[in-house]
C-alpha positions in Angstrom: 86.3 104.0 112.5 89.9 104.7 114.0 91.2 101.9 111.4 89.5 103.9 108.4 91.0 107.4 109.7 94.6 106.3 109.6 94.4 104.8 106.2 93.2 107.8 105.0 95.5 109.5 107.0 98.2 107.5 105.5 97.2 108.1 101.8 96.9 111.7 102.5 100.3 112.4 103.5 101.8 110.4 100.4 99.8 112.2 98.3 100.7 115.1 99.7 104.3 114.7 100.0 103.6 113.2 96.6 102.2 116.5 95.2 104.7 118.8 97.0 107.5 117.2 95.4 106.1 117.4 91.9 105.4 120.9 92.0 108.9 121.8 94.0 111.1 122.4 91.2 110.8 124.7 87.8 111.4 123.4 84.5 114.8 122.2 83.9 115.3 122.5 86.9 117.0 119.1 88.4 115.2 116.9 91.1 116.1 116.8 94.3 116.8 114.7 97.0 114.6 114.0 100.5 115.1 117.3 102.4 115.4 116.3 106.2 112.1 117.7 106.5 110.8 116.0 103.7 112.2 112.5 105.2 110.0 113.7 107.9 106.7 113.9 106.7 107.4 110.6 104.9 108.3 108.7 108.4 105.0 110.2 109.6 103.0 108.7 106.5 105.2 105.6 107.2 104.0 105.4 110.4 100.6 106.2 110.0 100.7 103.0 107.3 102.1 100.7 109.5 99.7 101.0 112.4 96.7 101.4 109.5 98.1 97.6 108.5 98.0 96.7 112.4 94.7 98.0 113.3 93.3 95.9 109.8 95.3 93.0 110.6 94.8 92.8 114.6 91.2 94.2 114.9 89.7 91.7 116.5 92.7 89.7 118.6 93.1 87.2 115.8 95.6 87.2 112.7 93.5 88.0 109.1 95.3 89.0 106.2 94.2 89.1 102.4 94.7 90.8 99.1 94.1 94.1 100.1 97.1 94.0 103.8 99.0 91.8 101.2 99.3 94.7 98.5 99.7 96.9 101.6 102.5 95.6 103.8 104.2 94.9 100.6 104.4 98.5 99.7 104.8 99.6 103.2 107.9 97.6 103.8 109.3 98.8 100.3 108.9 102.2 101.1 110.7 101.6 104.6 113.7 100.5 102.8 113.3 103.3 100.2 113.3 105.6 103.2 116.1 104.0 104.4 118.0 104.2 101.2 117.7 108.1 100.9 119.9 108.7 103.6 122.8 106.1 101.2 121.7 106.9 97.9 120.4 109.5 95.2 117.6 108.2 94.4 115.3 111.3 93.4 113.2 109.8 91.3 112.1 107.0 93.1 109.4 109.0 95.2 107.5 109.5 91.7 106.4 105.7 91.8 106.8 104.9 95.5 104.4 107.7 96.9 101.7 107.1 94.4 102.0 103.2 95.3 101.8 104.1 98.7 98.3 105.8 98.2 96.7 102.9 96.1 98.2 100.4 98.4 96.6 102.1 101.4 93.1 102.6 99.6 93.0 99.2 98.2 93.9 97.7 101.9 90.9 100.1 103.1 88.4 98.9 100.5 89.4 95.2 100.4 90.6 94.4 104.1 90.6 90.6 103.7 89.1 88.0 106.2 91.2 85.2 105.9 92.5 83.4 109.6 96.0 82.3 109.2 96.7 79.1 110.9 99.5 78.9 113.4 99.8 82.5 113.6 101.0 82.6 117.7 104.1 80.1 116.0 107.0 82.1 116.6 108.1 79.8 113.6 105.0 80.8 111.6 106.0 84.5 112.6 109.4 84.0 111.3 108.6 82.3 107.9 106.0 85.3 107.6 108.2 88.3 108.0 111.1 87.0 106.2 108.4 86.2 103.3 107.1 89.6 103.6 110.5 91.1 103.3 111.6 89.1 100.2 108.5 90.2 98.6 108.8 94.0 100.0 112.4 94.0 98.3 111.4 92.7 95.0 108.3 95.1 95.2 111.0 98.2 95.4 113.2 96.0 92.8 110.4 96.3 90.1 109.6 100.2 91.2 113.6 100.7 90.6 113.8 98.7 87.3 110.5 100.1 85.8 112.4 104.2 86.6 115.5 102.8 84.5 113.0 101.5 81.7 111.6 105.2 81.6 115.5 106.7 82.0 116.5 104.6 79.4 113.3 105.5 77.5 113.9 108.9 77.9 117.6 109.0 76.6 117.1 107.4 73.7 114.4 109.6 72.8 116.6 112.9 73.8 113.4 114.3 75.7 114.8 113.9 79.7 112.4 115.1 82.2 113.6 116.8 85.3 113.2 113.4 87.5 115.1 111.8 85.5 117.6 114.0 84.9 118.7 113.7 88.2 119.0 110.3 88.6 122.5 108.1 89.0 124.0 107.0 86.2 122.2 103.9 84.8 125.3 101.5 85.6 125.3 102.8 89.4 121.1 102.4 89.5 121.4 98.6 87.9 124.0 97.8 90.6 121.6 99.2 93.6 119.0 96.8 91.0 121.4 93.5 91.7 121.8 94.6 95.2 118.2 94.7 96.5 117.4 91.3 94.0 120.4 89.5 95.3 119.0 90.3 99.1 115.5 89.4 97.9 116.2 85.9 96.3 118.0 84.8 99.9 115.0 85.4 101.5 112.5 84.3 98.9 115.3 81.0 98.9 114.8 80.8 102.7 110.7 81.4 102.4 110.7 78.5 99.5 113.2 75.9 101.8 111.1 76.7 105.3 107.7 76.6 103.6 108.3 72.9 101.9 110.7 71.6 104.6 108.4 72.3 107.5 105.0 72.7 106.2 103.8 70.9 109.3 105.1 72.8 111.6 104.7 76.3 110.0 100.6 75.5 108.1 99.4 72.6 110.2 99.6 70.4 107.0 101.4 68.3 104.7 103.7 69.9 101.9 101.4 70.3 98.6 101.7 71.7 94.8 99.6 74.4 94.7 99.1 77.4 92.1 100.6 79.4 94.7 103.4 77.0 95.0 104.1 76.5 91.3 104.1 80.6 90.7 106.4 80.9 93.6 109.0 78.2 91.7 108.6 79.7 89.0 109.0 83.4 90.4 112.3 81.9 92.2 113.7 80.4 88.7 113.4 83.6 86.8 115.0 85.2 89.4 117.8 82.9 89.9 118.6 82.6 86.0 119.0 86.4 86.0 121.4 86.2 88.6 123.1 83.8 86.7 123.1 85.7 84.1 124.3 88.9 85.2 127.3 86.9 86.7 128.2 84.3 83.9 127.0 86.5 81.2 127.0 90.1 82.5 123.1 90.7 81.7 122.5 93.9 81.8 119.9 96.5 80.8 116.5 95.7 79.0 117.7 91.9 79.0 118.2 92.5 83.1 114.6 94.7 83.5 112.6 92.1 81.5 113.7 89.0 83.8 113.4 91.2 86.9 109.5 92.2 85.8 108.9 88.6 84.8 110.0 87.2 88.1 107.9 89.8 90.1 104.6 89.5 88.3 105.0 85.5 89.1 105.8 86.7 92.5 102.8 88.4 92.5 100.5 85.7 91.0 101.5 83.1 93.7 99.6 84.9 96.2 98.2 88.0 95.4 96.5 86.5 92.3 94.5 83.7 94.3 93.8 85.9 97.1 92.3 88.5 94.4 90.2 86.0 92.9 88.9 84.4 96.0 87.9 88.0 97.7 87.3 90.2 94.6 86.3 88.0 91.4 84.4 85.3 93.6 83.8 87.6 97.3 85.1 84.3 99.1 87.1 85.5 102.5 88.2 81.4 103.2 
């Protein structure tokens, strides 16, 4: 029952704090910033989260995780470093993806908790290769919230009609070089998650180094991403060409876990 309150706890406050920051400004009126109060509330929703995920993940003394913590802990972590980036940068529009994500992330972690046993989990290896996994995918998560607001600011500008949000926003050049920062951070982990995972599959899963779907979508995920860096350098990619490979490398992201964990425990209501 406690597990249950604090995830809807948790989705209460970011829809709240979703709601209240919606309706705080008139029409043509620019968005704001995070107030301090504000960046309050949302530590308290953060918070509430973060032990939601630990009360799911921990119930019963063991390690489970699934698709439902998956989807969470992803968001959770990106919305930590969103946090953490209001205090650097303006990034007022932001909160009108990351809150809602936070609510469906929360309800979907509620509804679908997951039952799978991870092996090795008391390996301060397996511990290490988790979290740094968790944090490459966390990043990218925020990286495809960030390029999907400059799709809908470049959207908007073209078509003359720019909504209050938007209007507040950096200028597109300073938001795609926040864009390279958080993917550039994001593929060295996702490099390091990749290396440790084949490297010392032993050690870290308690078998032998296999192609799976999950590895294949992961390869693939850390291709795209690494031919857009490439890009951006050798070519100076930039814009639709940069959101496109950015999207592209998350979805695969997403398939090489997410989408077998989805289909075991949703499509086929297998927890193994």
């Amino acid at each position: 029952m406690d597990h249950i309150l604090l995830h809807l706890v948790a989705a209460s406050i970011y829809a709240g704090l979703a709601l209240w920051l919606r309706r705080g400004g008139t029409a043509g009126t620019p968005a704001r910033s995070l107030s301090a109060p504000e960046q309050g509330v949302l530590l308290v929703a953060l918070a509430a989260h973060g032990l939601a995920l630990h009360s799911a993940m921990f119930a019963d003394g063991t390690m489970r995780f699934g698709f439902g913590p998956a989807i969470s802990m992803m968001v959770w972590l990106a919305i930590c470093f969103y946090w953490i980036e209001t205090f650097y940068a303006a990034l007022h529009g932001l909160h009108a993806l990351a809150l809602p994500a936070g609510v469906v992330a929360v309800l979907v972690s509620l509804v679908l908790p997951g039952q799978q046993m991870l092996a090795n989990a008391d390996s301060p290896a397996f511990r290490a290769h988790f979290i740094v996994a968790m944090l490459a995918y966390s990043l990218f998560t925020l990286a495809a919230l960030h390029a999907l607001l400059m799709a809908v600011a470049e959207r908007q500008l073209h078509s003359g009609r720019i909504s209050r949000s938007i209007a507040a926003l950096p200028p597109l050049m300073t938001m795609e070089t926040l864009l390279f920062r958080l993917i550039g951070i994001a593929f060295v982990l996702l490099t390091l998650t990749l290396g440790s995972g084949v490297l010392f599959s032993e050690e870290l899963f308690g078998q032998p180094f296999r192609v799976d779907h999950k590895t294949v979508f992961a390869f693939i995920s850390w291709l795209l991403f690494a031919v857009l860096l490439i890009g951006r350098r050798a070519r100076g990619w930039r814009g639709r060409v940069a959101l496109r490979w950015t999207l592209a490398g998350f979805i695969a992201l997403l398939l090489a876990y997410l989408g077998s964990r989805f289909v075991l425990e949703v499509l086929l209501a297998r927890g193994g």
